[in-house]
C-alpha positions in Angstrom: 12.4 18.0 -1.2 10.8 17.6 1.9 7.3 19.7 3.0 4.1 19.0 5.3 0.6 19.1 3.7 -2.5 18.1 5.5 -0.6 17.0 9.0 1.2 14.6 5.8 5.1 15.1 5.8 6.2 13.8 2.4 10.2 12.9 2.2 10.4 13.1 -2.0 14.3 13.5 -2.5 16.8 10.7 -2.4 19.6 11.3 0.4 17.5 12.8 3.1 17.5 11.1 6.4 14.6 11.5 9.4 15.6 11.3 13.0 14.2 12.3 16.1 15.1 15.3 18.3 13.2 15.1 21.6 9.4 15.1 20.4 10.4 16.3 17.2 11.2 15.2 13.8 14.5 16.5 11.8 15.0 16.1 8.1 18.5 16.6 7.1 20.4 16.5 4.0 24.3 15.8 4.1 23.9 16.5 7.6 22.4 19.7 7.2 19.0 20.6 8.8 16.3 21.1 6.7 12.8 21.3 8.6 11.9 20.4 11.8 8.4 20.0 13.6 6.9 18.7 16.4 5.6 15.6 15.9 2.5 16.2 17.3 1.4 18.1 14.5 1.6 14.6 12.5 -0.7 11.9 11.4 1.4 10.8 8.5 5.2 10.2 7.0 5.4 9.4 3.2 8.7 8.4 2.3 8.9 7.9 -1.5 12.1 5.5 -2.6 15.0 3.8 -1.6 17.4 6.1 -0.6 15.9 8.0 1.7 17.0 7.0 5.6 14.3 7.4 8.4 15.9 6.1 12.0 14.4 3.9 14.3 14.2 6.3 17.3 12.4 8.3 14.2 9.7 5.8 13.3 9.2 4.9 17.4 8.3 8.5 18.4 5.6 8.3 14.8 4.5 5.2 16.5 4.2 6.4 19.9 2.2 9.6 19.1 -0.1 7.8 16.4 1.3 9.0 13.1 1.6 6.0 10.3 5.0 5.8 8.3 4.2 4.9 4.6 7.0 3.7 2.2 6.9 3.7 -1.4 8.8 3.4 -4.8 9.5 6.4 -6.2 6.9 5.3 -9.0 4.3 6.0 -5.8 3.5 1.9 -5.5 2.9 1.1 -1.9 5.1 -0.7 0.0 4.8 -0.8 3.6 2.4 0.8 6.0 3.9 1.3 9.6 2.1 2.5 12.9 1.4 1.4 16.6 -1.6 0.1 17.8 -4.3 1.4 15.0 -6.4 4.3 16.6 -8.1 5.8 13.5 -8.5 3.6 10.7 -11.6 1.7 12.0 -13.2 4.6 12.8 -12.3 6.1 9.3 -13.4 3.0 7.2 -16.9 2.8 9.2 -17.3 6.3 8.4 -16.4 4.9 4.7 -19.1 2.3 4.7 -21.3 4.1 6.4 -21.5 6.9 3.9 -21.7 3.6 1.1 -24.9 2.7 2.4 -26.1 6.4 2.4 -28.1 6.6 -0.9 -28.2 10.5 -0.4 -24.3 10.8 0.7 -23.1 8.0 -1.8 -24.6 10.1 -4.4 -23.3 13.4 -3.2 -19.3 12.2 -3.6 -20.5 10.1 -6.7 -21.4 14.3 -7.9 -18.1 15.1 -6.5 -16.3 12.9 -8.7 -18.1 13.4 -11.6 -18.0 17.6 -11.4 -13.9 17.0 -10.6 -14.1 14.9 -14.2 -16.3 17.1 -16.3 -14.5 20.0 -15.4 -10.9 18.9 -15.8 -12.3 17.1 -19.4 -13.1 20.7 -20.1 -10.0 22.4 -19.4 -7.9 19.3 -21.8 -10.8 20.3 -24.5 -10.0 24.0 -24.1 -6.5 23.7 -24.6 -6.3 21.4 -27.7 -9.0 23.9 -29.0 -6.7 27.3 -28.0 -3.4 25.6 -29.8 -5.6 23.7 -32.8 -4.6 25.1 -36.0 -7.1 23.8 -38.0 -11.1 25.8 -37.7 -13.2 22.7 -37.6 -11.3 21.0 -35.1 -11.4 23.7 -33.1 -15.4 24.4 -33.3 -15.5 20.7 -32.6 -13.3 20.9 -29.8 -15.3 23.9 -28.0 -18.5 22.2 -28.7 -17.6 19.4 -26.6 -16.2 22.0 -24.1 -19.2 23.8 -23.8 -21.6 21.0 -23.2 -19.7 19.9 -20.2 -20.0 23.0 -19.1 -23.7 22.3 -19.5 -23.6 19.3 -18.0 -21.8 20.7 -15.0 -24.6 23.0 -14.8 -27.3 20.1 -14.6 -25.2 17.9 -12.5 -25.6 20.4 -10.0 -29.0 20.1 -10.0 -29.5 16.3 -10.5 -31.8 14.4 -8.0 -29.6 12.1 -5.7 -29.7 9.1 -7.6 -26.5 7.3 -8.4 -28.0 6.4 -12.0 -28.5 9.7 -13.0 -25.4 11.2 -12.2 -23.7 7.6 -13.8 -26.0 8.4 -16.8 -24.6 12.0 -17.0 -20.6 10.8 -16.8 -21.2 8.2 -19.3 -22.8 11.0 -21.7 -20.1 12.7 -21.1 -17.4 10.6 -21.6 -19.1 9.5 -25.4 -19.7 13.1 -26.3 -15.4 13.4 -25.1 -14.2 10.7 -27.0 -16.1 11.3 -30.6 -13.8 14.7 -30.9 -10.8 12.4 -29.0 -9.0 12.6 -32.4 -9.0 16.1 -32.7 -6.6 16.6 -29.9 -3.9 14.9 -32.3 -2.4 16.9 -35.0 -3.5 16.3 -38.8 -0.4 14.9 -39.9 -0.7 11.9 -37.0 -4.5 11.0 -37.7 -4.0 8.1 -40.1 -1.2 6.5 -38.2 -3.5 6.6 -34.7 -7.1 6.1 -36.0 -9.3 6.4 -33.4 -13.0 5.1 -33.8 -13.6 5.6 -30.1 -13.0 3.7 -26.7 -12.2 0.0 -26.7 -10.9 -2.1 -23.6 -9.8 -5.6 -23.0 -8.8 -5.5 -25.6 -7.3 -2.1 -27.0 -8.1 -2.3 -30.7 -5.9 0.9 -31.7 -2.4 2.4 -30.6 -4.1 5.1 -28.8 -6.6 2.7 -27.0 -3.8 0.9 -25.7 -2.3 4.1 -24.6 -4.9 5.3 -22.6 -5.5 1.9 -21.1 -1.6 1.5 -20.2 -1.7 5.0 -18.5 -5.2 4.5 -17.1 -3.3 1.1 -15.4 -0.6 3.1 -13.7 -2.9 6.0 -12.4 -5.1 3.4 -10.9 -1.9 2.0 -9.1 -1.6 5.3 -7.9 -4.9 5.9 -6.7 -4.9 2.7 -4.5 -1.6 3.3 -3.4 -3.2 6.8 -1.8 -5.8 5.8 -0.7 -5.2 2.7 1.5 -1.8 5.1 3.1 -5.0 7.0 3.9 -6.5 4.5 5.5 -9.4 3.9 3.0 -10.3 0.6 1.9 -10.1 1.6 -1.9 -12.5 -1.5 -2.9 -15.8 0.2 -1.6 -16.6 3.9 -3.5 -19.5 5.7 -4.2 -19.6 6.2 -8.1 -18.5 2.9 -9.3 -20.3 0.0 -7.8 -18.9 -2.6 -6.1 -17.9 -5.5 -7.7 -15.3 -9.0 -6.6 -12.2 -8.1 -6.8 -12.6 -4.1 -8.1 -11.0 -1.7 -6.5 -13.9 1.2 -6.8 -12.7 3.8 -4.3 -9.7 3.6 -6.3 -11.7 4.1 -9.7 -13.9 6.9 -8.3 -10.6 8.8 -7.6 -9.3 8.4 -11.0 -12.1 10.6 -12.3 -10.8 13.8 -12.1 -7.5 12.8 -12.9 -8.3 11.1 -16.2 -7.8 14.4 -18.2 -4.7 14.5 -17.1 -3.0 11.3 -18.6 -4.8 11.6 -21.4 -2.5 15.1 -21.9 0.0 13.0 -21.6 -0.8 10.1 -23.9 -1.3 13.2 -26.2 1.4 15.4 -26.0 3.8 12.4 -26.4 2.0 11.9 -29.3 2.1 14.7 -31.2 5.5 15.5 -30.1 6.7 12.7 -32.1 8.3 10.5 -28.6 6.1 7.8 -29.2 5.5 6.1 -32.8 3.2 3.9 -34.2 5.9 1.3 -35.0 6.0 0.8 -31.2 3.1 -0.6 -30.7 2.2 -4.6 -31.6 -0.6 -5.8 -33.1 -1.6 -9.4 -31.7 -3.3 -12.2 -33.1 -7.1 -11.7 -32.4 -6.8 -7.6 -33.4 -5.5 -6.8 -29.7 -2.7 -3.9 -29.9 -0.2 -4.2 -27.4 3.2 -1.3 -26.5 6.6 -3.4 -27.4 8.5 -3.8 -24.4 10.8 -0.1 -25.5 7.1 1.9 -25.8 6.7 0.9 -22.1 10.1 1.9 -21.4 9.8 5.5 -22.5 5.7 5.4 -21.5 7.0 5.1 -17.7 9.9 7.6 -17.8 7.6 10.2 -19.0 4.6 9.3 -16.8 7.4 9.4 -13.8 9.1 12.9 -15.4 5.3 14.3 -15.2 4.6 13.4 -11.9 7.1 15.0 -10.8 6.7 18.7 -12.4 5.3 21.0 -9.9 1.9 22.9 -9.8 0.9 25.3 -7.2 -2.1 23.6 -5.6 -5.1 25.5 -5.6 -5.8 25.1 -1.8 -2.9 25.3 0.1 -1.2 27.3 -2.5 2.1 25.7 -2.1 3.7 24.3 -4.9 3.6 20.4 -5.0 4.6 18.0 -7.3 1.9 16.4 -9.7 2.8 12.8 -8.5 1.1 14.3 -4.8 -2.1 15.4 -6.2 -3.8 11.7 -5.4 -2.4 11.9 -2.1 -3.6 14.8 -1.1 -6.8 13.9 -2.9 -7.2 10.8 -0.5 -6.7 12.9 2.7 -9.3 15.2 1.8 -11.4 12.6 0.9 -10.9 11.1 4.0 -11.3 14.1 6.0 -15.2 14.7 4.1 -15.8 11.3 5.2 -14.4 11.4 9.3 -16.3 14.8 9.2 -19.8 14.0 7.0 -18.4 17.1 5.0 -18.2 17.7 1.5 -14.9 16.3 -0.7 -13.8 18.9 -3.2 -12.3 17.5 -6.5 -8.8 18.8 -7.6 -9.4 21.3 -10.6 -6.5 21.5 -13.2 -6.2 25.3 -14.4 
């Protein structure tokens, strides 16, 4: 699969090669064309894995015309980054900062974020309620659906104050994870007890599920974000702390809800058991090294399922959505324009 998004040409399939052809770029399979452009109309090439051959005449004309060439696993982890002389970062990451030190535009992408969260938290809520078969779980499950929708409401109206709209995600989240176990089915409740969120350490199987997932989305999230040309350490929502890469956690937002599906449907679908998690001494629960195993196959078998994006209304695969997410971000930021959240329908 190869197809350009955003000026982005993302080479997804293993076997394709990239050469150049005059000032343009040629992806072939077995020798076969299979889409060509000028590459003028580029600012970046994302090749994901290994086996995927992009020739040095290629990468030159990318270099000379001031598109970067970014290579990653085909888990999405950041590998290399590979342009000329850099023309646009700088610009971009003052842009970044300088919007950072903007109370009023800090707090407008801190909204972003949390609208892109409370939203998607809905949509999860309203489909565990649609397929619950149980009444009470599914008035509890709507009940938390609709007062997001509330809260969506009043974020939209909230002062610019970063603590406010903080305040407002952090409601939300509790209000979220006190019906969390009504997303599982009856018959799995007593093996995954969940008596809400709890980090470092996870105290239950589903704690250490969310956190395990929650690990490899942030991954992710960086990975997008610096091919961007963002420095994922200084965001808008999360403050900035040593060593934390906030950018990176302010992105994750909206995609939350979306690995927590996951850690759910493998759940209740009976792939992953409580026998494969460990319990450690000091009450810290930890996957056995076979739980990881099957954890990263099925996080890697999501990402790449396809969804028609909302946007550009071309089908992608779910594995793109943080990329795309980054260059929009980026864009909001070169341009002082809003970012718009990805919204899971």
């Amino acid at each position: 699969m190869a197809q350009t998004l955003q000026n982005t040409l993302y080479l997804l399939t293993p076997g394709l090669s990239l050469r150049r052809d005059g000032l343009a770029l040629r992806v072939e399979q077995e020798k076969q064309l299979k889409l060509s452009l000028p590459v003028h109309n580029l600012e970046s090439v994302f090749v994901f894995g290994a086996d995927i051959y992009v020739s040095p005449s290629a990468m030159r004309l990318c270099w000379e015309h001031g598109a970067s060439v970014c290579f990653f696993t085909e888990w999405g982890r950041l590998e290399a980054r590979v342009e000329g002389v850099p023309q646009g970062s700088m610009l971009l990451r003052r842009a970044q900062h300088a919007a950072a030190a903007s109370p009023a535009r800090s707090a407008a992408l801190a909204r972003a974020f949390v609208a892109g969260k409370l939203h998607n938290v809905r949509w999860l809520l309203s489909r565990s309620a649609r397929d619950a078969a149980d009444d009470e779980d599914r008035e509890s499950l709507r009940t938390v659906a609709d007062a997001h929708a509330h809260l969506l409401r009043e974020l939209g109206r909230t002062p610019d104050d970063l603590d406010i709209i903080r305040g407002m995600e952090g409601r939300a989240a509790a209000l979220h994870f006190e019906v969390f176990h009504r997303h599982l089915r009856p018959a799995l409740r007593a093996a995954f007890p969940f008596d809400g969120r709890s980090r470092r350490p996870p105290r239950d199987a589903l704690n250490c599920l969310l956190s395990f997932l929650y690990a490899l989305l942030r991954h992710d999230c960086v990975s997008a974000l610096t091919a961007a040309g963002l420095d994922p350490f200084a965001g808008y929502l999360h403050a900035d702390r040593s060593g934390r890469e906030s950018l990176a956690l302010d992105l994750m937002e909206e995609f939350r809800p979306w690995v927590e599906r996951l850690a759910l449907t493998l759940v209740n679908r009976g792939e992953l058991k409580v026998a494969q998690f460990a319990l450690r001494e000091g009450g810290a629960v930890e996957l056995t090294e076979a739980a990881r195993k099957t954890l990263v196959a099925a996080y890697q078998q999501r990402k790449a399922e396809e969804v028609t994006h909302p946007l550009f209304q071309e089908k992608v695969r779910h594995g793109q959505l943080v990329f795309i997410q980054a260059r929009l971000l980026a864009r909001a930021l070169r341009n002082d324009a809003e970012y718009t959240p990805h919204l899971f329908a």
